[in-house]
Each structure stands twice: as structure tokens, then as C-alpha cells.
C-alpha distance (Angstrom), angle and dihedral (degrees) to the residues before:
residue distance angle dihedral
X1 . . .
X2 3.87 . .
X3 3.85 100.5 .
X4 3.86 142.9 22.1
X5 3.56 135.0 -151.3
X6 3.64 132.5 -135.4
X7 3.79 102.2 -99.9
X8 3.52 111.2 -103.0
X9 3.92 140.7 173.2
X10 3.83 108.4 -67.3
X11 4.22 112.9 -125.7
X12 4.15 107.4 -101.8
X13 3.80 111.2 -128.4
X14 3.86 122.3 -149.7
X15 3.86 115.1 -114.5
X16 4.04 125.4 -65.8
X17 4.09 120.9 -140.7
X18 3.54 100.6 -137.8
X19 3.77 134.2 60.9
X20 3.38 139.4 -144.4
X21 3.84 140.8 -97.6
X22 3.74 113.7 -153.0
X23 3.85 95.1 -179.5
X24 3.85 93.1 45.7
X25 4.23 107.0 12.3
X26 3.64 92.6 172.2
X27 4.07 96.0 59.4
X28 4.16 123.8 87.3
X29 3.81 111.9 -93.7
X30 3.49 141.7 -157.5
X31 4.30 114.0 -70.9
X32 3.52 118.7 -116.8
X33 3.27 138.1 -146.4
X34 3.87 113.7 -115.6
X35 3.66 96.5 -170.0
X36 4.24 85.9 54.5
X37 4.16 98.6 30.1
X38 3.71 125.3 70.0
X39 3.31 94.1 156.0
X40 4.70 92.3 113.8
X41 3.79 83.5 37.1
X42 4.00 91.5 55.4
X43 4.10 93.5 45.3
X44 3.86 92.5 46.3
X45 3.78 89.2 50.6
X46 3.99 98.9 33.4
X47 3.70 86.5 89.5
X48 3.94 160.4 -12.7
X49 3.90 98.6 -73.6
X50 3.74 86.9 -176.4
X51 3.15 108.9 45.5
X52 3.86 92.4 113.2
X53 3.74 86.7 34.9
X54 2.97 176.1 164.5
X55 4.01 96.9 -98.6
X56 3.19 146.8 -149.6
X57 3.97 122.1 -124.5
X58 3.78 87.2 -116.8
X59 3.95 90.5 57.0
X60 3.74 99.6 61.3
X61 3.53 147.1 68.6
X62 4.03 103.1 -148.2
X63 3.90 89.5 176.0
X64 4.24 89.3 58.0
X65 4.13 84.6 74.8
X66 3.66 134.9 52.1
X67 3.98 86.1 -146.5
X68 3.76 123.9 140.7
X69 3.75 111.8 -119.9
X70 3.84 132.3 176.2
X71 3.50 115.7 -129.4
X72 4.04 113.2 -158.5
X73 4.47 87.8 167.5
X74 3.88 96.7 -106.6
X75 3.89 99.1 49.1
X76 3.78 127.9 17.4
X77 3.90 108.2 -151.1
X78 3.91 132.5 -163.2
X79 3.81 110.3 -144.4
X80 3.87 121.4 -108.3
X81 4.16 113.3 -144.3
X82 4.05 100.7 -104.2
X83 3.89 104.6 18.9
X84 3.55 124.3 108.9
X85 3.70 117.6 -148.5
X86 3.68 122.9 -160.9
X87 3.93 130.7 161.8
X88 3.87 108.3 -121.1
X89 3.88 106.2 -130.1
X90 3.85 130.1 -159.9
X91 3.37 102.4 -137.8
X92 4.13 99.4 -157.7
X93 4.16 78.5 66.9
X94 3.59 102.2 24.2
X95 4.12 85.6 -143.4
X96 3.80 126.8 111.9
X97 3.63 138.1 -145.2
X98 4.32 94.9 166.8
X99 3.62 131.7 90.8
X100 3.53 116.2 -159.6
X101 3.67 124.0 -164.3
X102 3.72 123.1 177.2
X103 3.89 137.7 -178.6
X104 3.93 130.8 171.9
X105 3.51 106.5 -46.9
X106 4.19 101.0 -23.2
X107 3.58 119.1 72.1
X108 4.26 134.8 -171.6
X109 3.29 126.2 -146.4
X110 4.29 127.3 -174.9
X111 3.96 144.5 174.9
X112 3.81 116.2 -166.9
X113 3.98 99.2 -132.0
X114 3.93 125.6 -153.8
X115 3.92 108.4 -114.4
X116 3.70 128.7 175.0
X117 3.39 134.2 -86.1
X118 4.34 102.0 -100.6
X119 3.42 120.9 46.1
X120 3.89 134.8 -80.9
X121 3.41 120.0 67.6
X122 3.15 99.8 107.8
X123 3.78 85.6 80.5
X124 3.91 90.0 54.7
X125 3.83 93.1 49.1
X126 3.64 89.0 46.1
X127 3.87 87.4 50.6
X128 3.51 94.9 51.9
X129 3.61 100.4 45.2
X130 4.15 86.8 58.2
X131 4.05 85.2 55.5
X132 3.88 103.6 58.8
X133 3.88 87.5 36.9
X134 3.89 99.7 53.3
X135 4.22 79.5 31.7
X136 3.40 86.2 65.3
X137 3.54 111.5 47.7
X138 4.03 96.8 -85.5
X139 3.72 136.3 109.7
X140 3.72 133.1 -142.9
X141 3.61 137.5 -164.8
X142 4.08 125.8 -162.3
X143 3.62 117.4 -134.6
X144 3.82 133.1 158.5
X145 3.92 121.2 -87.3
X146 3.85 141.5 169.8
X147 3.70 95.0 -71.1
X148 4.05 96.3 32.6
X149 3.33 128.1 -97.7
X150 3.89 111.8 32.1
X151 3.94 128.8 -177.5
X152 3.49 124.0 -131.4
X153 3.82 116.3 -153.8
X154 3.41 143.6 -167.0
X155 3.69 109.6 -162.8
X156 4.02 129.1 -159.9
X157 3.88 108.5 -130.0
X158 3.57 131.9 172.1
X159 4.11 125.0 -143.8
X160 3.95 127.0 -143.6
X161 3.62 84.7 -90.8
X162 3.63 95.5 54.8
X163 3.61 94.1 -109.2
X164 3.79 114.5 150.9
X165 4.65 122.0 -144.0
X166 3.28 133.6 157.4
X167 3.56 117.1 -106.4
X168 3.85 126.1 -157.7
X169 3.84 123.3 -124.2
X170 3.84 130.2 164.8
X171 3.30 118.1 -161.2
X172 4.35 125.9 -149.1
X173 4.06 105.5 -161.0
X174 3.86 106.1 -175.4
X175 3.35 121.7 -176.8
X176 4.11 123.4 -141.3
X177 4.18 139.3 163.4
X178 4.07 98.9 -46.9
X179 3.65 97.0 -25.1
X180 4.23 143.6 82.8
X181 3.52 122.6 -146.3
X182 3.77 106.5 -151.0
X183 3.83 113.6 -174.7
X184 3.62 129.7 178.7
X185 3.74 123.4 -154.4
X186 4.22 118.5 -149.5
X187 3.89 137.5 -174.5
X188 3.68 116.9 6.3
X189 3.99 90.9 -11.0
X190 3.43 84.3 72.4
X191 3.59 97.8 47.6
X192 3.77 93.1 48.2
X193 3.77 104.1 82.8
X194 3.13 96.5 157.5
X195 3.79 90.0 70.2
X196 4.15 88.9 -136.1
X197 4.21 95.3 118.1
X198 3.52 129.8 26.5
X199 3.85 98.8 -16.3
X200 4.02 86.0 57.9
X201 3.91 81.5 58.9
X202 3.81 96.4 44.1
X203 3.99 96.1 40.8
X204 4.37 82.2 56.9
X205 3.79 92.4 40.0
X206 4.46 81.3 55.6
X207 3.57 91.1 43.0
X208 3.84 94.1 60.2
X209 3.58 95.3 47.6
X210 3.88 120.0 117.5
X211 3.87 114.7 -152.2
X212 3.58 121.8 -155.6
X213 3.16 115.7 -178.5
X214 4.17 123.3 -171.7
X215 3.62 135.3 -129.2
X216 3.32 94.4 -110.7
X217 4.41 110.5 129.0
X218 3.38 111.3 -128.0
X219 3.87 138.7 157.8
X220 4.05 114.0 -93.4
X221 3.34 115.2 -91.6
X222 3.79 97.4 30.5
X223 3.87 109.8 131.6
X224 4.17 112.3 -123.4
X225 3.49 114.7 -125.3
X226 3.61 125.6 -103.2
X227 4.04 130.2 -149.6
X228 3.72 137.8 -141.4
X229 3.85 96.0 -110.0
X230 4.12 118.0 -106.8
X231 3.55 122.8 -94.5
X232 4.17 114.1 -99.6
């Protein structure tokens, strides 16, 4: 971790539907009742889950360091020793909106999403994401992670062969001034729940992330556009 912020209330998030697991996170679990539960709400509010980051432009003084950053316009990230960072481009637009960051064997992908001005959707995000995954054939669980409440997903994908497995995903949703960080952790990362091996390194590579979000209006949920960054 490079900076700290002053600590600060933490956003409140609305109620989840589904539960976790802590002896097997990746398995379907019992629904819950958000109108009777608080139990997500509580975590995500229990504290300032970024207080040592991720940050907001407006938190930081970048001209305090001499560090090396990257700056793709919607995030600004400082290299981690063995991850390769790449911006994920769709090539009918040639524009991106996806970070991808990949070690040996794990990998970490993230979109910076619009989000409204108060507090809170987080929860809705969060909400969502369970629909299309149970939609689709997939289960999650909800379990509590470095930056609160974390999903834990089983995800229905389909080979070159057209043979169908289940493949693990957690997902880190942190919630800043106007914006959602939604990352989603691959490979052993998302095995390692413990956060001892390569989510340890992935949870520090989030925390040093600077978000900068534009002024730009746009409908919540709508990922911010990255850049390939200029040349020195």
C-alpha cells in the first residue's frame, strides 16, 4: 500500500439474497430474506473498506512520490513485480472499458462503473450480478472479503468441444465518489480465499489503484472508458 486515507464512514449497502458458505464458498446456499436479513448490509457498513484503498483521484497526492504509475484515463495503476497488465479491447469499436491483469496461473480482471451520487449501489450491482449468474445456470454464495462483501461464483462455461464446467470467480465490488470498482478474480486467485497467495498480491495490487472517474453523465452501471496510456 502506497497511500492511506483519512478514515471515514463506510457507504451502507441494501440487503443481498443469498448467503454465504464459509466451509465451501463456491457451493449454492440457502436464500434469504432481504426484508428480514441485514446481515451483507451490516458488513458493508461495519467499516471503511477503503481506507487503505483503492482511491479516488481526489484522495491522493501523486506528486508526494517519485513512483511510476500507468495511467489508462479511468484508473491510474502502479505496477506489481510479475503481473501483466493489458487493456482488453473490442475490436468492432476499437475502445476499452476492461483491465486485465494476469500472473502465473490467477488472473484479475476490472471495469470502473458509473454509480450515483449517494451511497448504495453497490447493493444493486451486487444484486444484479447474482441474477444473470443463477439466470444462467450458476450459483453464488456471499461471504466476507478485503473490501466487504465479496461474491463467490460458480460460472457455466462451455469449451471448443462444447463441453460445459463450472468455473470459479470471486468478485470485489468497491464502492467510491460516483464510481464502482467491480473486479473479478480467476484461476488460483479464486481458489485462494484465504487471501495468503496470489489473492494477497491482487487485493494490494487493488489497494494501490487510483480511480478517476470523469464528468461525463451516464446511466448507472455503465462502465467508463479506459485509454491506452500516452507515450513518455
Amino acid at each position: 500500500m502506497i497511500f492511506r486515507r483519512r478514515s471515514a464512514s463506510a457507504p451502507s449497502a441494501a440487503d443481498s439474497s443469498v448467503a454465504a458458505s464459509p466451509d465451501d464458498p463456491g457451493s449454492p446456499t440457502e436464500v434469504i430474506d432481504p426484508a428480514t436479513d441485514d446481515e451483507w448490509a451490516a458488513l458493508d457498513a461495519s467499516r471503511d473498506w477503503r481506507e487503505d484503498g483503492p482511491f479516488d483521484i481526489t484522495e491522493v497526492d501523486l506528486a508526494a512520490d517519485d513512483v511510476e504509475r500507468i495511467d489508462v484515463g479511468a484508473v491510474i495503476v502502479t505496477p506489481e513485480p510479475g503481473l501483466r497488465i493489458q487493456l482488453v479491447v473490442d475490436q468492432a469499436t476499437q475502445q476499452s472499458d476492461t483491465l486485465l491483469v494476469a500472473g502465473e496461473g490467477f488472473a484479475l480482471q476490472l471495469n470502473v462503473l458509473a454509480a450515483p451520487a449517494e451511497s448504495g449501489y453497490m447493493a444493486e450491482w451486487r444484486e444484479r450480478v447474482v441474477e444473470e449468474t443463477t439466470g444462467s445456470g450458476g450459483s453464488v454464495a456471499l461471504a466476507e472479503g478485503p473490501f466487504g462483501t465479496e461474491l463467490r461464483r460458480l460460472v457455466p462455461v462451455t469449451d471448443q468441444a462444447g463441453q460445459t464446467s463450472q468455473l470459479p470467480v470471486r468478485d470485489w465490488l468497491v464502492e467510491g465518489p460516483r464510481w464502482l470498482l467491480h473486479v473479478r478474480l480467476t484461476g488460483q486467485a479464486a481458489d485462494d480465499t484465504a487471501g495468503r497467495g496470489p489473492a494477497a498480491q491482487l487485493e494490494e495490487f487493488c489497494r494501490n489503484l487510483i480511480i478517476r472517474r470523469d464528468e461525463t453523465a451516464r446511466v448507472p452501471g455503465t462502465p467508463v472508458p479506459l485509454r491506452p496510456p500516452e507515450p513518455k
